[in-house]
C-alpha positions as a printed NumPy array, in Angstrom:
array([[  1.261,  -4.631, -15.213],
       [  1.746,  -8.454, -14.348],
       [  4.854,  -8.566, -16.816],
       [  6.041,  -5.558, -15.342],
       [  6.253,  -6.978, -12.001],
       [  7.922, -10.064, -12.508],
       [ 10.942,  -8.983, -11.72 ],
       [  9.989,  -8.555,  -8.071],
       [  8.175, -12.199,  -7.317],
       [  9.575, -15.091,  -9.871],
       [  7.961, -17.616,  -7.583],
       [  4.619, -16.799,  -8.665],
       [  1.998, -14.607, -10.343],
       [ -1.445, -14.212,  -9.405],
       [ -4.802, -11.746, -10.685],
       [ -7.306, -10.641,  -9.058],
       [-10.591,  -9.041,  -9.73 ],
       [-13.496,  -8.14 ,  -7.986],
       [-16.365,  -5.234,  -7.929],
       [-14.85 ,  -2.208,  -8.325],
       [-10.817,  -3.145,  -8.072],
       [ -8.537,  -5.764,  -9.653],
       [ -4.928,  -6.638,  -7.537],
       [ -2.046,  -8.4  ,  -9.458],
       [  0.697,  -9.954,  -7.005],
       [  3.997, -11.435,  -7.644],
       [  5.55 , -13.636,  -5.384],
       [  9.869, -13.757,  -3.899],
       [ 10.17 , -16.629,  -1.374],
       [ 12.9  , -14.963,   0.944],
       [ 12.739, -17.269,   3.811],
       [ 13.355, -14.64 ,   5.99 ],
       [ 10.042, -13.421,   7.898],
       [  6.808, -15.496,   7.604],
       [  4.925, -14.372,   4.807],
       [  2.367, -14.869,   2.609],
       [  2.119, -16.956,  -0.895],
       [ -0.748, -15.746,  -2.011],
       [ -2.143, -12.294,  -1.926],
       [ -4.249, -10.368,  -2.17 ],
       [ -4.599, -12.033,   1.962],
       [ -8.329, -11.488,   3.525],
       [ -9.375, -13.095,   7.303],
       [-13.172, -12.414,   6.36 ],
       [-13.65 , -12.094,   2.91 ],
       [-14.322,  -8.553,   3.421],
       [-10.719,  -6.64 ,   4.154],
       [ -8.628,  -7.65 ,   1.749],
       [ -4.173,  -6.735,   1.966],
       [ -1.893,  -6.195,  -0.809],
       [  2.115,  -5.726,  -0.781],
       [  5.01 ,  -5.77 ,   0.89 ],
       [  5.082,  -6.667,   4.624],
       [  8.35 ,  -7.239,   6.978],
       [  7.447,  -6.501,  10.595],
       [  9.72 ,  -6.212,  13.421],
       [  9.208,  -6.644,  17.322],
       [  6.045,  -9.649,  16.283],
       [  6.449, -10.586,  19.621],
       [  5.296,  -7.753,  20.905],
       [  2.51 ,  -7.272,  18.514],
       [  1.059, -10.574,  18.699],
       [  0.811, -10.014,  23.034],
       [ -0.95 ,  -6.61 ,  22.1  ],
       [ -4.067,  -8.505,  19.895],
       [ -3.883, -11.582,  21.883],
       [ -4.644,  -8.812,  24.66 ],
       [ -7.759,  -7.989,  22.725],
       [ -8.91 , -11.46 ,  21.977],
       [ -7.51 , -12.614,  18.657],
       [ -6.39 , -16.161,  18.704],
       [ -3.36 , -15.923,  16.845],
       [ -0.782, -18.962,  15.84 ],
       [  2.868, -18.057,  16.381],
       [  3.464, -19.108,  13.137],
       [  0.861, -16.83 ,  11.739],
       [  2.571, -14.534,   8.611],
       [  2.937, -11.12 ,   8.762],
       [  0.247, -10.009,   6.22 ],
       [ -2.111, -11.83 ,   8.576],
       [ -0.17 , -10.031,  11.701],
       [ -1.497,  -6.512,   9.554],
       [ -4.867,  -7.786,   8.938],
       [ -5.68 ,  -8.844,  12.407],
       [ -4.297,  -5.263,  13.813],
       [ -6.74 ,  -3.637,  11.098],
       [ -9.368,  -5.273,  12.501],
       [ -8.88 ,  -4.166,  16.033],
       [ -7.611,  -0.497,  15.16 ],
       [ -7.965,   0.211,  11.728],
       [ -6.408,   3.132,  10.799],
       [ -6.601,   4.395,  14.076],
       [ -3.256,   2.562,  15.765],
       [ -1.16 ,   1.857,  12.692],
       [  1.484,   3.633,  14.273],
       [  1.971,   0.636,  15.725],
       [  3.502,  -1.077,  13.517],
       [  7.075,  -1.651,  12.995],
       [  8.944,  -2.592,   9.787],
       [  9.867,  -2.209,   6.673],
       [  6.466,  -1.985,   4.714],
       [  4.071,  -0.671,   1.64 ],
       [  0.654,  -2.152,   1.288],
       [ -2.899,  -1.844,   0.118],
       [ -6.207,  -2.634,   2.009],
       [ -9.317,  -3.214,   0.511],
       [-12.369,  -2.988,   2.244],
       [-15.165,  -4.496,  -0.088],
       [-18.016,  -3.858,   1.561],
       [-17.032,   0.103,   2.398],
       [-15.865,   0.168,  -1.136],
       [-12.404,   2.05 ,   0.527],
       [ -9.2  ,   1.594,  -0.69 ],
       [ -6.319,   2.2  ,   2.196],
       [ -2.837,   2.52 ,   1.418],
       [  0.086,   2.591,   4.221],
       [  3.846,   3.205,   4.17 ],
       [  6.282,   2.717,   6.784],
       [  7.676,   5.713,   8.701],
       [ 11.202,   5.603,   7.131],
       [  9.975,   4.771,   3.631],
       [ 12.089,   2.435,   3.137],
       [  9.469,   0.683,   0.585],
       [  8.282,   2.303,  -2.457],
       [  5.066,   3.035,  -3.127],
       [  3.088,   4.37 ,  -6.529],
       [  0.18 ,   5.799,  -7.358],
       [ -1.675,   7.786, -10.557],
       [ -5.48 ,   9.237, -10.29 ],
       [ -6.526,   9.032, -13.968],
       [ -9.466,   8.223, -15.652],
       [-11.517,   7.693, -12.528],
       [ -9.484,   4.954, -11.531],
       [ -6.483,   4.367,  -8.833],
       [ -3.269,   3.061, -10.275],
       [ -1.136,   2.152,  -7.585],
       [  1.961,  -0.52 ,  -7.161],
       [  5.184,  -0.726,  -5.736],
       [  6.874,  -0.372,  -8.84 ],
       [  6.863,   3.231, -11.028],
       [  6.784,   0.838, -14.685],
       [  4.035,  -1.065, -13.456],
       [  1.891,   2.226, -13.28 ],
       [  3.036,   3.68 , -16.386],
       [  2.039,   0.756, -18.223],
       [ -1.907,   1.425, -16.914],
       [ -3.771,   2.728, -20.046],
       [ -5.386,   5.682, -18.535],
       [ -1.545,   7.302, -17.144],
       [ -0.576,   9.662, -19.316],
       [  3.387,   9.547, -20.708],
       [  3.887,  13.131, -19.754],
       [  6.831,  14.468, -17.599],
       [  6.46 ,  16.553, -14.526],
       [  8.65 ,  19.598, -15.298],
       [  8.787,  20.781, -11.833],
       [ 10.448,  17.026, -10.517],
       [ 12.952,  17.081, -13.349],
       [ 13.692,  20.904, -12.948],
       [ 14.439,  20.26 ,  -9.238],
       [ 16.572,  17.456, -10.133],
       [ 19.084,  18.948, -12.559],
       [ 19.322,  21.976, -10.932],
       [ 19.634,  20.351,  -7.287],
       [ 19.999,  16.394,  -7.904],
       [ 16.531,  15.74 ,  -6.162],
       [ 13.35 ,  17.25 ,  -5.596],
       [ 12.092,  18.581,  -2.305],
       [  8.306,  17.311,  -2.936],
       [  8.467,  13.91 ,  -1.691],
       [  5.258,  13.027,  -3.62 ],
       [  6.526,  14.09 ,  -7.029],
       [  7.816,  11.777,  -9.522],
       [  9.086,  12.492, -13.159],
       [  5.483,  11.559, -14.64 ],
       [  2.91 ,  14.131, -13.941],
       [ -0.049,  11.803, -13.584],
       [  2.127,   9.221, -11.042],
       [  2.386,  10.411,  -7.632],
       [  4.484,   8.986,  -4.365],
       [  2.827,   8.122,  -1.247],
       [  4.964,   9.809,   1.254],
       [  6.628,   8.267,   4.505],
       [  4.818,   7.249,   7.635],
       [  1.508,   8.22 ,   5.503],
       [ -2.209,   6.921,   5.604],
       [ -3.765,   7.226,   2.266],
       [ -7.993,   6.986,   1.555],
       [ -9.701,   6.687,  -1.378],
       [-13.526,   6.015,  -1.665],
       [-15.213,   4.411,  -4.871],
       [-18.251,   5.852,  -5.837],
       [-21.325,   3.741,  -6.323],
       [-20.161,   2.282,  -9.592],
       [-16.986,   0.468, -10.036],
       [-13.684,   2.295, -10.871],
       [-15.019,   5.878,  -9.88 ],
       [-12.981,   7.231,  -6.827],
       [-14.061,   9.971,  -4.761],
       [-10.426,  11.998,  -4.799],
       [ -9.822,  14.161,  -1.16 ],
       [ -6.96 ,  15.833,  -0.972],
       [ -5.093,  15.299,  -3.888],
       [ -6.173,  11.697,  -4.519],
       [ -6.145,  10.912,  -0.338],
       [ -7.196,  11.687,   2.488],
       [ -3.681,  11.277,   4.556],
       [ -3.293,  10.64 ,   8.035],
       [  0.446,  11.307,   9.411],
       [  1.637,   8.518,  11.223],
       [  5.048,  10.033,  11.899],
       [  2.917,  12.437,  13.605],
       [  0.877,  10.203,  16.105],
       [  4.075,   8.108,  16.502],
       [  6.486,  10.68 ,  18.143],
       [  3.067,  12.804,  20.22 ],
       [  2.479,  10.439,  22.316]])
């Protein structure tokens, strides 16, 4: 998977492992936002972030947790910006966030695997359920490569794609095992009590809409 990403972060490579997951990350210095150099990015050794992070309106996030007490450099990155808002609302307030994002957070002690994308999608984001494990990156090769994803084709997505030039089901992909996480989605997965075993809701997650919560209130 780590040669598969490469592509994405020349600047660096890093593994890592831990009860019950492993993260790979791959590093492209932009220079753009503040980010991160080394992931995956935990505040507590507990909560743990992995991927792709550019927020907008900081400002305005940074006033809301300095509101509730976090101490907060203005300097501070944006995976940190994430973490710190996880900590206050969890999954609870993630509406608001805004950017261009896809991520991963691990909570180690819960043993729950969280995965967010952006309301307008505009980063990918992959995932498989196979072999009681969860696949996921932001890149469709890097999944395929996992040994427990089968090679199969989804009929259905490549049907709906010669016949129309695109398929409807915006969680479909041409490989039947992999899967894409929707826009402005909240995906849960809980491991079992042994490593690698998920407990699957909902087709893999439990989703929360964030679309949804962003545009009721």
């Amino acid at each position: 998977m780590a040669e598969r990403l490469a592509f994405r972060g020349p600047d660096a490579t890093q593994i890592w492992t831990s009860l019950g997951a492993g993260f790979c990350f791959t590093l492209l210095c932009t220079g753009l936002s503040p980010q991160a150099d080394s992931q995956p990015l935990s505040l507590d050794g507990r909560i743990w972030l992995l991927g792709e992070v550019r927020l907008d309106d900081r400002e305005g996030l940074l006033r809301k947790l300095e509101q509730l007490g976090e101490k907060i450099s203005v300097d501070a990155t944006n995976e940190e910006l994430v973490l710190r808002a996880w900590r206050q609302w969890a999954e609870k307030r993630f509406e608001a966030l805004i950017g261009d994002f896809a991520f991963a957070i691990w909570d180690a002690q819960a043993r729950q695997l969280w995965c967010v994308r952006d309301l307008f999608g505009t980063r990918p984001f992959f995932y498989a359920h196979a072999g009681g494990q969860i696949v996921f990156s932001n890149t469709l090769e890097a999944v395929r490569v996992a040994p427990v994803v089968s090679a199969k084709l989804d009929l259905h997505f490549i049907g709906d794609s010669l016949l129309q030039s695109w398929c409807p089901d915006a969680e479909r992909t041409a490989f039947r095992d992999i899967r894409r996480l929707p826009a402005g989605l909240i995906a849960r997965a809980a491991v079992e009590r042994f490593p690698h075993l998920f407990r699957v809701q909902d087709d893999a997650f439990r989703r929360v809409s964030l679309l949804a919560d962003k545009f009721s209130r």
